[in-house]
C-alpha positions in Angstrom: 12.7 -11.4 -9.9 15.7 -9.1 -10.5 13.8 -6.2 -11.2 11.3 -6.3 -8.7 14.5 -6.8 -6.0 16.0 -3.9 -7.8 12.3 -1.5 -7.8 12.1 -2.4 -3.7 15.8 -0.9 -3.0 15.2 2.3 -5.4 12.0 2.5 -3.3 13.4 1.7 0.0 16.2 4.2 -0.9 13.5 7.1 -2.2 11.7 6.1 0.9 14.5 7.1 3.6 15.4 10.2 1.7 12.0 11.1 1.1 11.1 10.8 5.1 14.5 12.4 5.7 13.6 15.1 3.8 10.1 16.1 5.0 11.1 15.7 8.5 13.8 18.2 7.7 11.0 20.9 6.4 9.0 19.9 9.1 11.6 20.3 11.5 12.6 24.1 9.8 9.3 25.5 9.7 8.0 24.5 12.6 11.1 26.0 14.5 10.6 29.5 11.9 7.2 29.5 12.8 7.8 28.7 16.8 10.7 31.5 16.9 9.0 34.1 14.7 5.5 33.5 17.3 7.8 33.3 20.3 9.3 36.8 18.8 6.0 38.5 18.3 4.6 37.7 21.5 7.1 39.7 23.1 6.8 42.3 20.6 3.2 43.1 21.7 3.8 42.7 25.3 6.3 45.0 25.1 4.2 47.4 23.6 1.2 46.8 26.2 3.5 46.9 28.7 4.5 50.4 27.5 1.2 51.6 26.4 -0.6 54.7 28.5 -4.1 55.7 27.9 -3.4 58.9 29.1 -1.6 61.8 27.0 2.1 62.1 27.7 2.5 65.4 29.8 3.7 68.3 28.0 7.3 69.5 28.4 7.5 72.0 31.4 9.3 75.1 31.2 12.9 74.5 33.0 12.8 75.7 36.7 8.8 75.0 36.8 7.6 73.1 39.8 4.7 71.4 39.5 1.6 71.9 41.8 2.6 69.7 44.1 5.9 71.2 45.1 8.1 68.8 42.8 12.0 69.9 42.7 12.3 72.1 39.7 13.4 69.7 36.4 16.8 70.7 36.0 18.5 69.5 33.0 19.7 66.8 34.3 16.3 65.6 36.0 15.7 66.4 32.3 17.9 63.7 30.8 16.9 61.3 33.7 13.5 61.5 32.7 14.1 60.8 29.0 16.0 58.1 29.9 13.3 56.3 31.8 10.0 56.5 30.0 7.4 55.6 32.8 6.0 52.0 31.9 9.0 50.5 30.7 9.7 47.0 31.9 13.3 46.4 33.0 15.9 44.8 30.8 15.3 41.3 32.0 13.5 37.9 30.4 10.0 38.3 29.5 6.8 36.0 30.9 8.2 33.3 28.3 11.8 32.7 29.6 13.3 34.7 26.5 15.7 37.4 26.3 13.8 41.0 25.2 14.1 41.9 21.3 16.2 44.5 20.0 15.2 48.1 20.1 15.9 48.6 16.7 13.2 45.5 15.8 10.9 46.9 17.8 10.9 50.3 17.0 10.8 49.0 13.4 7.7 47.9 13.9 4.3 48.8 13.4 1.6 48.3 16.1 -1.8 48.9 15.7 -4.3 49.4 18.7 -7.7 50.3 20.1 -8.5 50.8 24.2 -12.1 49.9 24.9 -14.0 50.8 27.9 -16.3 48.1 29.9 -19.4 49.3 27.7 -17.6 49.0 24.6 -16.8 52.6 23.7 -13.5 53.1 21.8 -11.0 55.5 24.3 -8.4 55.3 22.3 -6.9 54.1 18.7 -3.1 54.3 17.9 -2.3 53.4 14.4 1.2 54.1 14.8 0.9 57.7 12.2 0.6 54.3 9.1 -1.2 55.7 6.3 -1.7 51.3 5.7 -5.1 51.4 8.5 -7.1 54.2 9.3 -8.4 54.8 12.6 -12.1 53.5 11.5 -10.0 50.3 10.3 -8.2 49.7 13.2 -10.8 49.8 15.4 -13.2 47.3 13.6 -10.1 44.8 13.2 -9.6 45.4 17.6 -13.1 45.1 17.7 -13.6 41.3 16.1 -9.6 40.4 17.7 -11.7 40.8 20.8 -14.7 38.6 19.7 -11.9 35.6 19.8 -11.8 36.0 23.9 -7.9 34.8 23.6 -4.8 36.7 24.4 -2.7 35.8 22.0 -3.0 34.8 18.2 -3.5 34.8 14.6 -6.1 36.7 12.6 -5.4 36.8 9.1 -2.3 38.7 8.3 -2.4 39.8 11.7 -0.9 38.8 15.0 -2.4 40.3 18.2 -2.5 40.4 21.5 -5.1 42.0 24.0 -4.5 42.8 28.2 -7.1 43.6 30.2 -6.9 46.8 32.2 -8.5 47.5 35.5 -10.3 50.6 33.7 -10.1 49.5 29.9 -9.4 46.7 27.7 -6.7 46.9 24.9 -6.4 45.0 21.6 -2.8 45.2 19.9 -1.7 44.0 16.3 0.9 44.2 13.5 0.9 42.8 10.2 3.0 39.5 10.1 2.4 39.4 6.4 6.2 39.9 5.7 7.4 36.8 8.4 5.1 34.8 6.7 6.2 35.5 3.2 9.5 34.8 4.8 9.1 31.4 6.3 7.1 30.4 2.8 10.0 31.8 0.7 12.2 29.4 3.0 10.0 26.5 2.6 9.8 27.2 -0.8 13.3 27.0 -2.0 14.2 24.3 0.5 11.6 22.5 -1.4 12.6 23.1 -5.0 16.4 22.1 -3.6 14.8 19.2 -2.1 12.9 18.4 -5.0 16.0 18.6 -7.2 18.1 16.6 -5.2 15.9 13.9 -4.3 15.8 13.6 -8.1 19.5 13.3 -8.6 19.5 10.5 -5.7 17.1 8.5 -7.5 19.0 8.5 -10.8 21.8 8.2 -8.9 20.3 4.9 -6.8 18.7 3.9 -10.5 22.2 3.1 -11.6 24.0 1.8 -8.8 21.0 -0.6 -8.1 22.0 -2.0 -11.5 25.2 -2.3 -10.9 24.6 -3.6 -7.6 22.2 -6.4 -8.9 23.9 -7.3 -12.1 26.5 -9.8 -10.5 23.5 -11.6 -8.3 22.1 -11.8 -11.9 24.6 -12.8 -13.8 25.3 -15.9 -11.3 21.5 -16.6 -11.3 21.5 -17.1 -14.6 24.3 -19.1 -14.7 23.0 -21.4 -11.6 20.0 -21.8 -14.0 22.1 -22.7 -16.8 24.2 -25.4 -15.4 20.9 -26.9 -13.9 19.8 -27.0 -17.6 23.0 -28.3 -19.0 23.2 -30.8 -16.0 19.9 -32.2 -16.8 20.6 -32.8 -20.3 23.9 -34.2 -19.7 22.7 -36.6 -17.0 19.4 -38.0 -19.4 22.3 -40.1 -21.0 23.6 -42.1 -18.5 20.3 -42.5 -16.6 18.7 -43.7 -20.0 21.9 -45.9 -20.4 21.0 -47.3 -17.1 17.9 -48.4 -17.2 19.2 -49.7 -20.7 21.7 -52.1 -19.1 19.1 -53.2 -15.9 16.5 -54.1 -18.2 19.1 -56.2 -19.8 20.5 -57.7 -17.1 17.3 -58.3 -15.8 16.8 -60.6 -19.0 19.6 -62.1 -18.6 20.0 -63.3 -15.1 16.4 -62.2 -13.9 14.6 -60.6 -11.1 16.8 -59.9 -7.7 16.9 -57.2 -4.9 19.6 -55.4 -6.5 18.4 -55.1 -9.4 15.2 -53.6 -7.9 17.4 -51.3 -6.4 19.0 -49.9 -9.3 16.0 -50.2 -11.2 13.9 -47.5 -8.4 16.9 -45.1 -8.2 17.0 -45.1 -11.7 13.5 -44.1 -11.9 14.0 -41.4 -9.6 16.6 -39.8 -10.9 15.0 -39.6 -14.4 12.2 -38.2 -12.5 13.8 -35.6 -10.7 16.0 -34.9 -13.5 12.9 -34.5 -15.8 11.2 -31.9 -13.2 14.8 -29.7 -13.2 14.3 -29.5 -17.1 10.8 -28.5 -16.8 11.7 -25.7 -14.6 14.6 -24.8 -16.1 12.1 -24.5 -19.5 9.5 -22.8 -17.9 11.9 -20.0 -16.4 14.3 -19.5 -19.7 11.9 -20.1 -22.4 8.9 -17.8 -23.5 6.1 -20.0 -24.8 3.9 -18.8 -26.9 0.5 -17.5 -25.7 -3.1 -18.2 -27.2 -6.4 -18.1 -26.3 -7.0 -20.7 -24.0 -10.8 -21.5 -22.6 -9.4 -22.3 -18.9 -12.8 -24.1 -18.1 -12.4 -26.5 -20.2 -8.7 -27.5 -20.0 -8.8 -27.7 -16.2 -12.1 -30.2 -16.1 -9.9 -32.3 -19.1 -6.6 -32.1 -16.8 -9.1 -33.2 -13.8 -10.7 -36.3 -15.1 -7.2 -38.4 -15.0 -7.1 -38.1 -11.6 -10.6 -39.2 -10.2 -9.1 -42.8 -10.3 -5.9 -42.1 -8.2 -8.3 -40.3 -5.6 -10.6 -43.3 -5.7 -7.7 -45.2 -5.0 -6.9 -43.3 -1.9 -10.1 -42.7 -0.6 -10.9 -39.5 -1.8 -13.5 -37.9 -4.0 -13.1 -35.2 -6.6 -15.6 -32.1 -6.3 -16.3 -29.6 -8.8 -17.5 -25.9 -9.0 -16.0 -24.7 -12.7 -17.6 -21.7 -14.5 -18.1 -22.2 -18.1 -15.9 -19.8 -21.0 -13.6 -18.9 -18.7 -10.2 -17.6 -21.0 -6.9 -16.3 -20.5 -4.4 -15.8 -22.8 -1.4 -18.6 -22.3 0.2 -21.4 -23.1 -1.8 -24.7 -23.0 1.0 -26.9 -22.3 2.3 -25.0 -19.1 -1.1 -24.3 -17.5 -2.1 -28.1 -17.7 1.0 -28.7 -16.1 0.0 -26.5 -13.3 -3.3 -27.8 -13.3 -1.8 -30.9 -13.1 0.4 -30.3 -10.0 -1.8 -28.7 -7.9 -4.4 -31.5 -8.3 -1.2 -33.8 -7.7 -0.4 -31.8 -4.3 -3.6 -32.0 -2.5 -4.3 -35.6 -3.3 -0.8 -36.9 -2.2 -1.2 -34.4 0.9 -5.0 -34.7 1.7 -6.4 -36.8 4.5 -7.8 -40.3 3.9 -11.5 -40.4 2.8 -11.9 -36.8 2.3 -13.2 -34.4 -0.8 -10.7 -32.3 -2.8 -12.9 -29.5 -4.6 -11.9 -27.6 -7.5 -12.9 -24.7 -8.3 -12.8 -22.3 -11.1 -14.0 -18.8 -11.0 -14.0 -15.3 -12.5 -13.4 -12.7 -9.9 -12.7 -9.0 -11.3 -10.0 -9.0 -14.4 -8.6 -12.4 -12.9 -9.4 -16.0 -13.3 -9.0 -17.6 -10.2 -8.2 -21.3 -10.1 -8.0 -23.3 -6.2 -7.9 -26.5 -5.1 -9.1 -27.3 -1.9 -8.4 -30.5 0.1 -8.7 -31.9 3.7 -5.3 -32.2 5.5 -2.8 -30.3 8.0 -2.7 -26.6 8.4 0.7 -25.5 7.1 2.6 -23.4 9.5 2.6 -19.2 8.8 6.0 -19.5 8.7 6.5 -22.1 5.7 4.2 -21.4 3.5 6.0 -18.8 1.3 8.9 -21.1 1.4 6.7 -24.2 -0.1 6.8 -22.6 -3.5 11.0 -22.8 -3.1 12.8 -25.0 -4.7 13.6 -28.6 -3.1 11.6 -27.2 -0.1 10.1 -30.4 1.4 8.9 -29.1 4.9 10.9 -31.4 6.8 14.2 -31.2 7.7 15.3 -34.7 6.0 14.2 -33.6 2.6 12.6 -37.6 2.0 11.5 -38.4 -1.4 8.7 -40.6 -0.5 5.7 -40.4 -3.2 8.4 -39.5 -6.1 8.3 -35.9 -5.1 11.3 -33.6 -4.8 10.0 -30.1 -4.0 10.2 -28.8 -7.5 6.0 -29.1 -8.3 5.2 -26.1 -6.5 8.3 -24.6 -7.5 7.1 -25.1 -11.2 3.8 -23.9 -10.4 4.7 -20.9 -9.4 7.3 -19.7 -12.0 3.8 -20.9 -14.7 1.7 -18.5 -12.8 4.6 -16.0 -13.0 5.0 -16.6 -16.5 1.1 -15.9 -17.1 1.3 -12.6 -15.2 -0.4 -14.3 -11.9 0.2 -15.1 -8.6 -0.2 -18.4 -6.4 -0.8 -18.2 -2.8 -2.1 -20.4 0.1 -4.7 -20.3 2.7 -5.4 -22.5 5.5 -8.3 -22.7 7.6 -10.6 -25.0 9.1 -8.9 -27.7 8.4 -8.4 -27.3 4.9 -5.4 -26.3 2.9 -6.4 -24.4 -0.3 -4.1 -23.6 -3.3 -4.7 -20.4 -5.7 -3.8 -19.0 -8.7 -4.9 -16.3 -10.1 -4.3 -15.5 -13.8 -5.5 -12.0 -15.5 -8.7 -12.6 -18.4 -8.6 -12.3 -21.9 
C-alpha cells in the first residue's frame, strides 16, 4: 500500500515537472520561431519594396542636365541623392505592426531573386554576387516558390516571399538554414538541461517520498500491531467468560441475563477472531502451492447450499475444470468462503446466487453473483474498508462487523489480484481475479 502511495506522488511529482517542462520548450520555440518568421517577413519586404527592374542610372558628369532640363546635380544634390535611394520605404512600422530591422541585419543578408513576366520569361535574376546559387539555380528555385501561389513561406532551407507587379512578378528568398540551426541548437540544450534536471528532481522526489511516507508507515504498522496484540490479549478473558456463563448456567440455570452475556460473548470472540485473521493475512506470508482453484471453490461451495435453502435461495454453478493458481489454500477458501457468505446474507429472498469460475487471459477470475440492491457508485470502493458497514449505525445484525470483505481483499492482494464490484440489473456481482499458474 505504501509503495504504491509512494510510486503515485514520484509520478504526480514527475508529472507536473514533466508538463512544466514541455510547455516551457513549447513556449520558447514557438516564440523563436514566431520572432525569427515575424523577422524575415520584413526582411523580404524590405527588399521588394526596394527592388527595381530597371538598371540604376549611371552617374552623370557634375553640371550635366539631363534631357529634360533637370537643375544641374551639384554636389550637394549629389549627397541628397545618395541619401535617398528611390524605393525606399520610410522609417516607420511595417504591414505587421513591427518596428523595421537593422541595416546592418539586412545588409548582412543574402537575397536571392528572379522577376518573371506574364508569359513566364525570366527579366531578371539577382543572386546577390553569392557564389552559393547560380543564376540557373536561382531561377528554377523562384520558379517552383511560385508554383506554391502564397506570398509568404517555407521551402526547404528557404524562406521567400513573392509581390506581384503591375508589369512583372517577383519571387524573393534567403537561406534560413543558419536561424534554424539556431532555434534547434536552443531546443537542443534546453533539452539535455531539461533532461538532466528532471533527473535530479526525481532522485530528489525518490528520497523525500521516503522520508515523507516512512512515519505514515511506521504508525501503520504499529496500528496493525496493537490490533494483533489486542486480539490475542482479549482471547483470554472472552474464553474466561464464556467459561464462567456456562458455569453459572449449570449452576443456577437458564435466565435473560445470562443469554445476554452469553450473545455478547459470542460476538466478541467473533469479531476478535476476524481482527486476527486480518491481522494474519496482512503481516504473515503464507506459503504458496499449486492450488487447482476449480476444485477448492466447488468444495468451499457445497457447505453452503443448506444455509441458501434455508433462506430461499438456490446455488448456481458455471466452474471450469483445472483451473490453478499458485497460493495458499487456507486463505483462498477463506475468500471463497466470504464471498459466498456476502451474497447469501445480502441477496433477496427466493433468488439464485451463481458462481462462477473462469479463465480469462493470464487471470483466473472468480464472481459471485446474487439478486439484491444496487450498491451506490459512491460506496463501493469503501465496502472493502475496514468496519465499513454502509450505514451510518455500524449494526452487527447477522454476526458481521465489516471485516469479510476487508479480509477478502488483502487475500486477493496477497495473491497478486484484485477484487472489484459491479452492479447492474439488479444484481450485485463480486470479482476476483487472481493471475494463472
Amino acid at each position: 500500500m505504501f509503495k504504491k502511495s509512494r510510486i503515485k506522488i514520484i509520478g504526480l511529482v514527475m508529472s507536473v515537472i514533466i508538463a512544466f517542462f514541455s510547455g516551457m520548450i513549447a513556449v520558447i520555440y514557438t516564440s523563436s520561431y514566431a520572432d525569427i518568421t515575424a523577422q524575415n517577413h520584413s526582411l523580404l519586404l524590405r527588399y521588394a519594396d526596394r527592388y527595381s527592374l530597371n538598371e540604376e542610372k549611371k552617374a552623370k558628369p557634375q553640371g550635366q542636365t539631363n534631357n529634360r532640363g533637370d537643375k544641374k546635380d551639384t554636389p550637394e544634390n549629389a549627397a541628397n541623392m545618395s541619401r535617398k535611394p528611390d524605393n525606399v520605404p520610410p522609417d516607420e512600422k511595417d504591414r505587421n505592426g513591427r518596428e523595421p530591422e537593422r541595416n546592418e541585419i539586412y545588409n548582412s543578408v543574402n537575397f536571392y531573386s528572379a522577376a518573371f513576366a506574364e508569359n513566364g520569361q525570366t527579366l531578371k535574376i539577382d543572386t546577390s554576387n553569392s557564389q552559393k546559387y547560380d543564376e540557373e539555380t536561382v531561377d528554377q528555385i523562384c520558379r517552383e516558390i511560385l508554383g506554391f501561389n502564397k506570398e509568404f513561406g517555407h521551402y526547404k532551407s528557404y524562406v521567400y516571399i513573392v509581390k506581384t507587379h503591375s508589369e512583372y512578378t517577383l519571387a524573393v528568398f534567403m537561406d534560413n538554414a543558419v536561424a534554424s540551426d539556431n532555434i534547434k541548437t536552443l531546443v537542443r540544450y534546453t533539452a539535455i538541461f531539461g533532461c538532466t534536471g528532471i533527473i535530479f528532481v526525481f532522485i530528489l522526489s525518490f528520497f523525500l517520498s521516503g522520508i515523507i511516507m516512512r512515519p505514515l508507515e511506521e504508525s501503520y504498522k504499529k496500528q496493525k500491531q496493537f490490533i494483533s496484540d489486542a486480539g490475542h490479549e482479549l482471547k483470554t478473558p472472552v474464553a474466561v467468560i464464556a467459561a464462567n456463563a456456562e458455569l453459572l448456567s449449570d449452576d443456577i440455570g437458564q435466565n435473560v441475563w445470562l443469554s445476554n452475556i452469553c450473545y455478547e460473548n459470542e460476538k466478541m470472540s467473533l469479531l476478535i477472531k476476524q481482527l486476527l485473521e486480518l491481522s494474519k493475512t496482512e503481516n504473515t506470508s503464507a506459503v504458496f502451492e499449486d492450488i487447482d482453484l476449480s476444485r477448492l471453490a466447488m468444495g468451499e461451495a457445497l457447505p453452503f447450499e443448506s444455509i441458501a435453502f434455508e433462506k430461499g435461495l438456490e446455488l448456481e454453478y458455471d466452474i471450469d475444470e483445472n483451473i490453478h493458481v499458485s497460493g495458499s489454500s487456507v486463505q483462498l477458501k477463506q475468500l471463497i468462503a466470504i464471498m459466498i457468505d456476502n451474497a447469501v446474507q445480502h441477496s433477496d429472498k427466493k433468488g439464485t446466487i451463481t458462481l462462477s469460475l473462469k479463465a480469462s487471459g493470464k487471470n483466473a477470475v472468480f464472481s459471485v453473483k446474487n439478486p439484491g440492491e444496487e450498491i451506490p457508485p459512491e460506496m463501493r470502493e469503501k465496502i472493502f474498508e475496514r468496519f465499513y458497514r454502509g450505514d451510518a449505525s455500524h449494526t452487527d445484525k447477522g454476526g458481521h462487523y465489516g471485516l469479510g470483505l476487508a479480509i477478502a481483499k488483502a487475500v486477493a492482494q496477497a495473491h497478486k489480484g484484485k477484487i472489484n464490484v459491479k452492479c447492474e440489473c439488479g444484481k450485485v456481482e463480486f470479482l476476483v481475479n487472481i493471475p494463472i499458474i
